[in-house]
N, C-alpha and C positions, 0 to 999 in steps of 0.2 A: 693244400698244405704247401707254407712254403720248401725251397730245397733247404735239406737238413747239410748244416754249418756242422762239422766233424773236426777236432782238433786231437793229433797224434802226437802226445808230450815226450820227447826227446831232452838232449842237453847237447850244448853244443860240439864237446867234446866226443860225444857216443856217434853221433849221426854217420858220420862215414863208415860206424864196424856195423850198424844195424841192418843185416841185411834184410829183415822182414817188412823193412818201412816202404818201401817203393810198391812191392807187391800189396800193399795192404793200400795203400794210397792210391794205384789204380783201379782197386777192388772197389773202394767206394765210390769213385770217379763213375766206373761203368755203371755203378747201382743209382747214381742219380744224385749219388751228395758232391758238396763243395768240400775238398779235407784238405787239410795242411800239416803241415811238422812243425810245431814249435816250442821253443826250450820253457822247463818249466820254472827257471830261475831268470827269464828274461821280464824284468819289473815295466818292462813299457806294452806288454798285451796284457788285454783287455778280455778276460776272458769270458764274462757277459756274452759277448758276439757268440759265442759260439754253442748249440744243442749241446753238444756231448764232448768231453772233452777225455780222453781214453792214453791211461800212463801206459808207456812201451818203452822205452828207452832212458829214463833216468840214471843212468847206470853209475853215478856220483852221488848218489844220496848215501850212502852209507859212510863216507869223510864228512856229513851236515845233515844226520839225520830229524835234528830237533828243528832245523830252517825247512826241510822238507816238508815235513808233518804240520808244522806251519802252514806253510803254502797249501798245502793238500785241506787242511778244512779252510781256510779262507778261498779257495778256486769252489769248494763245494756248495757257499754257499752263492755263486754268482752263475754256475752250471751244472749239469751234471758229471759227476767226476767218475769213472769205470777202473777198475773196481773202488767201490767207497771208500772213504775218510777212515770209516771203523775197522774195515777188513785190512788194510794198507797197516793201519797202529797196531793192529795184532800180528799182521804178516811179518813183517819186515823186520822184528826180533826173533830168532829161534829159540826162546823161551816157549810159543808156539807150542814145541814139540810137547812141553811136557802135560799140556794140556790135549792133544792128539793121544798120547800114550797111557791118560788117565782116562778114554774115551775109547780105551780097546783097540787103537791103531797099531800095528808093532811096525815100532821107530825104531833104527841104529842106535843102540843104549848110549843115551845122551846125560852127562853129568855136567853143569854150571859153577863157573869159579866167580866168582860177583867181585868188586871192588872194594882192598880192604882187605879182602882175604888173604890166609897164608900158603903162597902159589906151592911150594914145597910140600904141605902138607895137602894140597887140594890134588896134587900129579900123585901123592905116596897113596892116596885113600882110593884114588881110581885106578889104579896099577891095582892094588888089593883087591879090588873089587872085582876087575877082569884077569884074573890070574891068565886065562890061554891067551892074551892080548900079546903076540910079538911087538905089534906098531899099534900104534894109537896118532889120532888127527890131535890136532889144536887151532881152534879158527876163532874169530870173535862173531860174538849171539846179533852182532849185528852187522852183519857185512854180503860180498858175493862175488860171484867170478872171480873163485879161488885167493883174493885178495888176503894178506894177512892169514892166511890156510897153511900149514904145513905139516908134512908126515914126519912121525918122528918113530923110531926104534927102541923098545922098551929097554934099551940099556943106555940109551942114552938121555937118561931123565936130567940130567945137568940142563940141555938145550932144549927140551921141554917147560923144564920150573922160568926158564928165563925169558923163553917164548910167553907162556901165561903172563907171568911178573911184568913183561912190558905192556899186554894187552891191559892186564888189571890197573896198572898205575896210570894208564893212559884213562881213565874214567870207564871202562870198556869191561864188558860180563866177556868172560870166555867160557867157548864148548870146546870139552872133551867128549870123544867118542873111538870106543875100537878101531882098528882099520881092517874091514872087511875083505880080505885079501883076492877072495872072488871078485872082484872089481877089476883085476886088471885084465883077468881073462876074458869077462864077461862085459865088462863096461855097467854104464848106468843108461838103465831105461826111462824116459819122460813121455809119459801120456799125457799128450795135450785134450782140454777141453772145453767147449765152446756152448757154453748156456747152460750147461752140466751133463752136456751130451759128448761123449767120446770121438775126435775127431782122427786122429793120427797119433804113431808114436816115433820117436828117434829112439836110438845108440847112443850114449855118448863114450865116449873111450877114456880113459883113466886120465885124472887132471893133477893127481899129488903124486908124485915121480919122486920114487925111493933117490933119498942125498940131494933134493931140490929145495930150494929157496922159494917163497911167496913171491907170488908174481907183484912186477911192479907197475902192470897193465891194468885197464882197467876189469880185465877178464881174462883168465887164463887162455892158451889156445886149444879151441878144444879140434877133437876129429869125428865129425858128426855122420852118422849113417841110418838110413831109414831099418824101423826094426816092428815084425806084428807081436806085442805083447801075448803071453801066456796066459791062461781061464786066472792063475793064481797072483799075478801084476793086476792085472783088471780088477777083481776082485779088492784086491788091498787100495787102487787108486780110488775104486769109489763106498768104499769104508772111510775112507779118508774126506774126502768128499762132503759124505754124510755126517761128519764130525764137524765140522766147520763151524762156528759157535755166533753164526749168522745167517737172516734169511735169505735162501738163495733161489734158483742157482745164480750162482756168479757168471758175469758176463765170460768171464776166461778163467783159466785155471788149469798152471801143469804141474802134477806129479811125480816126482823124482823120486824113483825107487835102487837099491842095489840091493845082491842079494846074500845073505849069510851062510856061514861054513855047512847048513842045510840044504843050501838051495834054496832056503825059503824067501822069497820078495820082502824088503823094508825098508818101511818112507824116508830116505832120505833128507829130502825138502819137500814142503810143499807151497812152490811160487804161485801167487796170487798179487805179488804188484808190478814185477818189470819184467817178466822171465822173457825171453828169447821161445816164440812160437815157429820157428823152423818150419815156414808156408813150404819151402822147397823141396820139403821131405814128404810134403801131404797133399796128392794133386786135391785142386778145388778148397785147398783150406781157407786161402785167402778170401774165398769169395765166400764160402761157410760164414767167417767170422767177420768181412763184411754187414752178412745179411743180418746177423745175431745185431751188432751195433745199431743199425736202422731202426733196427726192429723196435730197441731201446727206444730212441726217439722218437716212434709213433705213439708208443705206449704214453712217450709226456705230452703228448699233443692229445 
């Protein structure tokens, strides 16, 4: 067999915050592949050349989500694309959730404001609906790394209706959802996983900061710390898992849970096209998810 050709789809803007790319990049090296970084809006590769061509870092598709998705089935039919064409069109809107949540996942009660709608009355029916809601989030159904994301205080529904109002009139679905206030103490847990096998988890430490503006970065800053999930995180990340409305397992996949005024763990997100696998928090992860990738491409050989 010849050495398998590996492509790590970045953008040029992301590559210097991605810290996972170097170690993921040596991981294949030692394993015997050829791999590279390159952008996946750069029109002069050729992506034929390459086995397996694996998204990590496009951290721009959500200001050109429809050019993306483009790209993303025309790359699939010239290589293999990690995670696929189909998983990537479902991921990458959280619409998602509501299909998780019809599937017995319990998601942070997520309600959609679509375009067209009347924002005033879309903020008055979800304030009603979560009467103990002090704060409530507002983020659009297709975006990430807090972009466009901000917390807002249930009396200040003025700056909420007009946060919606500009997502909606921008052509853009917005999510509403409570603000789980155990967050700030406890942070957000992300079980990473690798073939649908549980690799490592982080921390993450709270990313909407009461009286803050939407980050104008491409990711908010987070504060990351290695953390062993609880029987009842586990649990819910691979219910969630198992809901997946594709065959799998998926080459990657992390699980973003926080937890509610119970204590009890609820999905968050769950990334499945560019998330941040945090090799640094998980000794030998790089090389785990390495081998998972190869592995890929023996299977097409």
């Amino acid at each position: 067999m010849s050495v398998p050709r590996v492509a790590l789809v970045s953008v040029a803007a992301a590559r210097a915050l991605d810290d996972d790319l170097a170690p993921l990049l040596g991981a294949l090296r030692d394993a015997g592949a050829q791999a590279g970084v390159v952008d996946w809006d750069d029109a002069a590769i050729d992506w034929s050349r390459f086995d397996l061509a694996v998204l990590r870092s496009a951290w721009d598709y959500t200001e050109r989500p429809a050019q993306f998705l483009d790209w993303a089935q025309r790359v699939s039919t010239q290589t293999r694309l990690l995670n696929p064409v189909d998983v990537l069109r479902w991921n990458t809107d959280k619409h998602y959730l509501a299909d998780l949540e019809r599937a017995g996942v319990a998601i942070v009660p997520s309600a959609f404001v679509e375009p067209g709608a009347d924002a005033g009355a879309a903020v008055d029916a979800f304030l009603a609906a979560h009467a103990d809601a002090a704060e409530f989030v507002v983020k659009p159904a297709i975006g990430a790394g807090s972009r466009d994301a901000r917390r807002h205080a249930r009396a200040d529904r003025t700056h909420a209706i007009a946060h919606v109002a500009r997502l909606i009139d921008a052509g853009r679905s917005a999510l509403l959802q409570p603000y789980l206030d155990r967050v700030d103490a406890h942070g957000e847990t992300a079980l990473i996983h690798f073939d649908g096998t549980f690799s490592h988890a982080i921390r993450k430490g709270p990313l909407l900061l009461r009286g803050e503006g939407p980050t104008d970065a491409l990711f908010a800053p987070e504060h990351i710390t290695s953390r062993t999930p609880d029987a009842a995180e586990r649990e819910l990340a691979a219910r969630a898992l198992a809901a997946i409305p594709f065959a799998g397992p998926l080459a990657y996949a992390r699980v973003d849970l926080i937890h509610d005024a119970d204590g009890a763990p609820r999905l968050l997100e769950l990334e499945l096209a560019e998330p941040s696998l945090f090799f640094a928090h998980g000794a030998g992860s790089a090389r785990r998810f390495a081998e998972v990738l190869l592995a890929r491409v023996k299977t097409m050989a």
